[in-house]
N, C-alpha and C positions, 0 to 999 in steps of 0.2 A: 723149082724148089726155092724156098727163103733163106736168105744168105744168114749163114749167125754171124752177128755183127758183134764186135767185144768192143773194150776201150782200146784195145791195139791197131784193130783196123777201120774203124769210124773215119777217122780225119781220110784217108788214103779212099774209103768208099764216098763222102761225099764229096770229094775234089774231083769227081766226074762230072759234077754240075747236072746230072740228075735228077729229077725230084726221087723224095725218100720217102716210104711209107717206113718207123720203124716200130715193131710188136715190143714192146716190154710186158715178159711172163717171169714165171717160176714153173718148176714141175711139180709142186705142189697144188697151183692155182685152176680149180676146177673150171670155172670161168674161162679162163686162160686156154684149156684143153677145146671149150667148147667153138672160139675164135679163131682153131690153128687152121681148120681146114680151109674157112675164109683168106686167111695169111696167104695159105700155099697156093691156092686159087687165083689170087691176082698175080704171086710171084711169074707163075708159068702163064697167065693170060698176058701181061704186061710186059715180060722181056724184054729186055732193049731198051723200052719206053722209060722204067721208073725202076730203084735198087726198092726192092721191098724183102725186110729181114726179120729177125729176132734178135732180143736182148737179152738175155737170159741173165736178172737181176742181182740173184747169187754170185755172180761172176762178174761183175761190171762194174762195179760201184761208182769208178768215175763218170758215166755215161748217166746212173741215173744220178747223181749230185746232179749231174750239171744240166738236165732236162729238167730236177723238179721231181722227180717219180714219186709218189706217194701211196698210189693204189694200183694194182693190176686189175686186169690187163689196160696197158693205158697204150694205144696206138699216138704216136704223131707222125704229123706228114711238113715236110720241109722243100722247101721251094727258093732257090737260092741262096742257099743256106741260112735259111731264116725258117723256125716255125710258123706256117702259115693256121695250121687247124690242131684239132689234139680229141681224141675220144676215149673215155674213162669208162671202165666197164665192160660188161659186153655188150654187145650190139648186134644186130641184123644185115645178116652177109651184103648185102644191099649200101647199107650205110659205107661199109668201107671202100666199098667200088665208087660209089657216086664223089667221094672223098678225094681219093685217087683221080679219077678223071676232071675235078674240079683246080687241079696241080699240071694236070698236063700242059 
């Protein structure tokens, strides 16, 4: 399952030195709804390997300041604690896995 990731626990989940896949949604965003099960699919394929979460926009605001967040659903993926990739929109379950293994 995808961890919900907030401004409280960010700093503490990427100091595992993991790569990160993280979802920024709303539950409003239809879009957003049609990406989760992608989300939850790498969370449970990936385990161990990569922290892959949600951000739930509404609630976070310092997370999206500080990413940039503009539009949902925006995936980024972080790799030493550096954004390495970043995908806007929705996408093709495919894209986010290929994404994800390109961080491993």
């Amino acid at each position: 399952m995808a961890l919900q990731i907030t401004d409280q626990n960010f700093e503490e989940l990427a100091a595992q030195g993991k790569p990160m896949v993280v979802d920024f949604w709303a539950t409003w965003c239809g879009p957003c709804k049609k990406i989760a099960p992608y989300i939850e699919e790498l969370a449970s394929n990936y385990e161990g390997q990569a922290i892959v979460g949600k951000v739930d926009i509404e609630e976070n605001d310092d997370l999206v300041e500080k990413f940039g967040i503009r539009n949902i659903p925006t995936v980024i993926y972080i790799k030493n604690g550096e954004v390495v990739d970043k995908n806007v929109g929705a996408a093709a379950k495919a894209v986010y896995e290929d994404k994800l293994k390109a961080i491993l």
